[in-house]
N, CA, C and O of each residue as an XYZ file, in Angstrom:
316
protein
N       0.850     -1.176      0.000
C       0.000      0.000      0.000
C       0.893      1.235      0.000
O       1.924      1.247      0.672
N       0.475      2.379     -0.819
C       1.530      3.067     -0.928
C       0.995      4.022     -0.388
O      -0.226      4.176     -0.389
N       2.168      5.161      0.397
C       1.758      6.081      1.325
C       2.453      7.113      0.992
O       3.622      6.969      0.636
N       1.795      8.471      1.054
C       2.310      9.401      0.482
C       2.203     10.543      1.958
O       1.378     10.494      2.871
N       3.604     11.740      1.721
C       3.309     12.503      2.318
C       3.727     14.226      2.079
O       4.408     14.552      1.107
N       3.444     14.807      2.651
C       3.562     16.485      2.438
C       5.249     16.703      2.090
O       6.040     16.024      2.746
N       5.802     17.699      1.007
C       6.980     17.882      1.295
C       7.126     18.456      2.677
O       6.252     19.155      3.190
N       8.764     17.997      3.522
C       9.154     18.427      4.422
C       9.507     19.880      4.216
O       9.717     20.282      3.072
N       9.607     20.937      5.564
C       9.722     22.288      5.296
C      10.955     22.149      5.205
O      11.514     21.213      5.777
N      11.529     22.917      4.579
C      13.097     23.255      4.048
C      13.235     22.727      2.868
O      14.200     23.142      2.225
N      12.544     21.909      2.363
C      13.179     20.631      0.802
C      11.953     20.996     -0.135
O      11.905     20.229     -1.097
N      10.906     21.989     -0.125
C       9.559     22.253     -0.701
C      10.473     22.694     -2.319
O      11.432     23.402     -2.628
N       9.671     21.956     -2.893
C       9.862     22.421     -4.712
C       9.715     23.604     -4.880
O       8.585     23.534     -5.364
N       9.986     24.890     -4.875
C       9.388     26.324     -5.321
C       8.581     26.026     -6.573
O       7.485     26.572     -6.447
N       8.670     25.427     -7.649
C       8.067     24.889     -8.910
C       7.212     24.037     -8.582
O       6.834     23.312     -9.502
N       6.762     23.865     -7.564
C       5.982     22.969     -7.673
C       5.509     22.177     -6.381
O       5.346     20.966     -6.230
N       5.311     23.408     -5.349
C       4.828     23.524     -4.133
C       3.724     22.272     -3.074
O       3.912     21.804     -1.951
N       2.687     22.098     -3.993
C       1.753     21.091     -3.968
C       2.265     19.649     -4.106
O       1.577     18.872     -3.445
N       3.323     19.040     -4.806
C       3.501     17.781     -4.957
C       3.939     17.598     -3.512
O       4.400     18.252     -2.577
N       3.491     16.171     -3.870
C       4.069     14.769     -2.402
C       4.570     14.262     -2.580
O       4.683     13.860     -3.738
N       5.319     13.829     -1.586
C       6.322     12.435     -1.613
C       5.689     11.201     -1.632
O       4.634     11.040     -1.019
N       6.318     10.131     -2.395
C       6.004      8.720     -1.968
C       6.894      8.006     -1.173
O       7.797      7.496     -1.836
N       6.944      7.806     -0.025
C       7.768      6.632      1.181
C       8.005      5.526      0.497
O       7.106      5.049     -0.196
N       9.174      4.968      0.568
C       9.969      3.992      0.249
C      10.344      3.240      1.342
O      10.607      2.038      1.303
N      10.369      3.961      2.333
C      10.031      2.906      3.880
C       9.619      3.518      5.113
O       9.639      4.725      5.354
N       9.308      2.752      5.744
C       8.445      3.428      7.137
C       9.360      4.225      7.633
O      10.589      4.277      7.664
N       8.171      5.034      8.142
C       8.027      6.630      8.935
C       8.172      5.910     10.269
O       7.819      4.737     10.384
N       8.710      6.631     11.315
C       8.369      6.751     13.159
C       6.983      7.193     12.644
O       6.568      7.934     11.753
N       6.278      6.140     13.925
C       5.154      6.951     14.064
C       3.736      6.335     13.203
O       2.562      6.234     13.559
N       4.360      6.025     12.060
C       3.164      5.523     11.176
C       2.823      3.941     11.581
O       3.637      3.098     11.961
N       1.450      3.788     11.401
C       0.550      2.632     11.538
C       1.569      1.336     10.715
O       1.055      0.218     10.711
N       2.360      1.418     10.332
C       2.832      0.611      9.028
C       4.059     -0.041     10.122
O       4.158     -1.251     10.324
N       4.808      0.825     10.665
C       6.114      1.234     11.473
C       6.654     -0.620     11.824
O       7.350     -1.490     11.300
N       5.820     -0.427     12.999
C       5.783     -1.845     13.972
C       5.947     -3.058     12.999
O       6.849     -3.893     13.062
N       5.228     -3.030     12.358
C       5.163     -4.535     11.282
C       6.358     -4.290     10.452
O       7.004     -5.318     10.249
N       6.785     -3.329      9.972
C       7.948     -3.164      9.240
C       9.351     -3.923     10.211
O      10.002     -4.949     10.014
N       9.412     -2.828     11.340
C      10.352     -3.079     12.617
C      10.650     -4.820     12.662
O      11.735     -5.398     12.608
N       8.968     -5.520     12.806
C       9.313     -6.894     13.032
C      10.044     -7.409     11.794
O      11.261     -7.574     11.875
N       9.547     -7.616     10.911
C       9.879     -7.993      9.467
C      11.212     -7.643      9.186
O      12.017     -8.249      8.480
N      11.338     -6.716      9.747
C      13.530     -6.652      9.347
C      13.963     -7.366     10.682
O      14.671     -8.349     10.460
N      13.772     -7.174     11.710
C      13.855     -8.013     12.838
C      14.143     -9.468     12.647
O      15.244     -9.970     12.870
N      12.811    -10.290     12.106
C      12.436    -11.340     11.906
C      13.709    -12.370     10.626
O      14.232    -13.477     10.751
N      13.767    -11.555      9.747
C      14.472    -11.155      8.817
C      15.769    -11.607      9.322
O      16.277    -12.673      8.974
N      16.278    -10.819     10.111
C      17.410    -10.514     10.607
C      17.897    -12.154     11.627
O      18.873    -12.877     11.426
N      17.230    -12.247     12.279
C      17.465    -13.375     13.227
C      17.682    -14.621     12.230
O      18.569    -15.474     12.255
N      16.429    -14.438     11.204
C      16.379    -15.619     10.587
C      17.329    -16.200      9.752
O      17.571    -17.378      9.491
N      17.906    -14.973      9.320
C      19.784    -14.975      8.306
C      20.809    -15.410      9.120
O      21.885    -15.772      8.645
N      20.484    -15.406     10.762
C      21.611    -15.812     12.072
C      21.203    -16.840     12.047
O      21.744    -17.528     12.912
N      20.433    -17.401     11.438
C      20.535    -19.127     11.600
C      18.569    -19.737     13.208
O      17.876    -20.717     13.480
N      18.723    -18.304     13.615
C      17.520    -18.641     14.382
C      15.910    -19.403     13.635
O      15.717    -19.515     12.425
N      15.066    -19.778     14.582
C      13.782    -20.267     13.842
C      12.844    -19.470     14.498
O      12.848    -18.771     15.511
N      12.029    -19.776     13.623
C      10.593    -19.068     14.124
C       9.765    -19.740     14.589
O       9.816    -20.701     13.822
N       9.008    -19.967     15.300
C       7.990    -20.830     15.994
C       7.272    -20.678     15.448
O       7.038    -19.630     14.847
N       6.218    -22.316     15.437
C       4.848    -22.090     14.641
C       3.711    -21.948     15.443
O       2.610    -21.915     14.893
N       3.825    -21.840     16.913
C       2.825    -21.472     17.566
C       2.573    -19.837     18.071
O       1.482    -19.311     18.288
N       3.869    -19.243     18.179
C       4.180    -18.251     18.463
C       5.354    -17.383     17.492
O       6.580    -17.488     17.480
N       4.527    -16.583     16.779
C       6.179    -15.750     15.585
C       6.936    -14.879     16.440
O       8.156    -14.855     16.275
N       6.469    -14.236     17.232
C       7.823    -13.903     17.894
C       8.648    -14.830     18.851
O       9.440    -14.104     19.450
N       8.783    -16.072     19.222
C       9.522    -16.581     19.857
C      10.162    -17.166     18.685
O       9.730    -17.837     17.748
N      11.618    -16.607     19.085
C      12.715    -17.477     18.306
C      13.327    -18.366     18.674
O      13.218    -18.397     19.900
N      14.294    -19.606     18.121
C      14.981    -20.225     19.035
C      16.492    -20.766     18.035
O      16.503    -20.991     16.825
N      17.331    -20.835     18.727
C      18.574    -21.353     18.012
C      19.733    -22.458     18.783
O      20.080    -22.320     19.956
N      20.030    -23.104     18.249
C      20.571    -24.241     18.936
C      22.291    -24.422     18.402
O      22.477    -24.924     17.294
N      23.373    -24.035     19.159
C      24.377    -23.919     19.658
C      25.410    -24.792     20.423
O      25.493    -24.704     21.648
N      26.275    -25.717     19.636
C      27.122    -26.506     21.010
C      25.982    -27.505     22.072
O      26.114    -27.590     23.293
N      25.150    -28.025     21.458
C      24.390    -28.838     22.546
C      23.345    -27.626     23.314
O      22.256    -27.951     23.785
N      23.903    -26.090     23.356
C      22.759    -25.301     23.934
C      21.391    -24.737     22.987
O      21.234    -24.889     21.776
N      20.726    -24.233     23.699
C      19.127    -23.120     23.246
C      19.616    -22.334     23.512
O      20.451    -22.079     24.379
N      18.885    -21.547     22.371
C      18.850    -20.011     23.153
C      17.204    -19.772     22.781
O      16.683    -20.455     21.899
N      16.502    -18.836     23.462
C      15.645    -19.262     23.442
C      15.013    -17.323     23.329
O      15.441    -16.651     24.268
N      14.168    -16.586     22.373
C      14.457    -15.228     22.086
C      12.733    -15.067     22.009
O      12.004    -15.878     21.437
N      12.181    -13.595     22.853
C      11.470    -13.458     22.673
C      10.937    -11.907     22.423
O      11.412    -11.008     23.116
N       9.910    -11.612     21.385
C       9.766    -10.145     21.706
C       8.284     -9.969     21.671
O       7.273    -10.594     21.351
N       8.733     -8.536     22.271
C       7.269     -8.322     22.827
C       7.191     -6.502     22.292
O       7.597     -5.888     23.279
N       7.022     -6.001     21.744
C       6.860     -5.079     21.220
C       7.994     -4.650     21.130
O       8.265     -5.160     20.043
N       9.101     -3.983     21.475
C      10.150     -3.450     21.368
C      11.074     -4.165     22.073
O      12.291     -3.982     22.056
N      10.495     -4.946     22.665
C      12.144     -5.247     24.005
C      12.011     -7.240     23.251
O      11.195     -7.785     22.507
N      13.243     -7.711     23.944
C      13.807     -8.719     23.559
C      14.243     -9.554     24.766
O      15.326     -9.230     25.254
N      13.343    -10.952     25.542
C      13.682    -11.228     27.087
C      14.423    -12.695     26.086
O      15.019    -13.601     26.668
């Protein structure tokens, strides 16, 4: 879904005052943000070799030398 927004003050087109920007990736702040955040997150763990659970997508887990590690998030934080 594509999201558009106001030029920022200082960067305004003089020629052409009225045009908008189109976002190429999430804003702070926008409804979109969070799901983005996870998805590079998710992303990210998953290229380290971690898994994703099929009962739960944010619990990760990765297995090490005979150990777990065992990764969870909850909106921003990581126990």
């Amino acid at each position: 879904l594509p999201f558009f927004m106001a030029q920022p003050q200082g960067f305004t087109d003089p020629q052409h005052p009225d045009y908008v920007c189109l976002l190429h990736k999430s804003l702070y702040g926008l409804k979109q943000a969070p799901c983005a955040w996870f998805e590079k997150l998710s992303s990210t763990l998953l290229g380290f070799g971690f898994k994703s659970s099929h009962f739960d997508p944010s619990m990760f887990t990765a297995h090490h030398n005979g150990q777990i590690l065992i990764l969870l998030v909850y909106v921003d934080d990581m126990l």
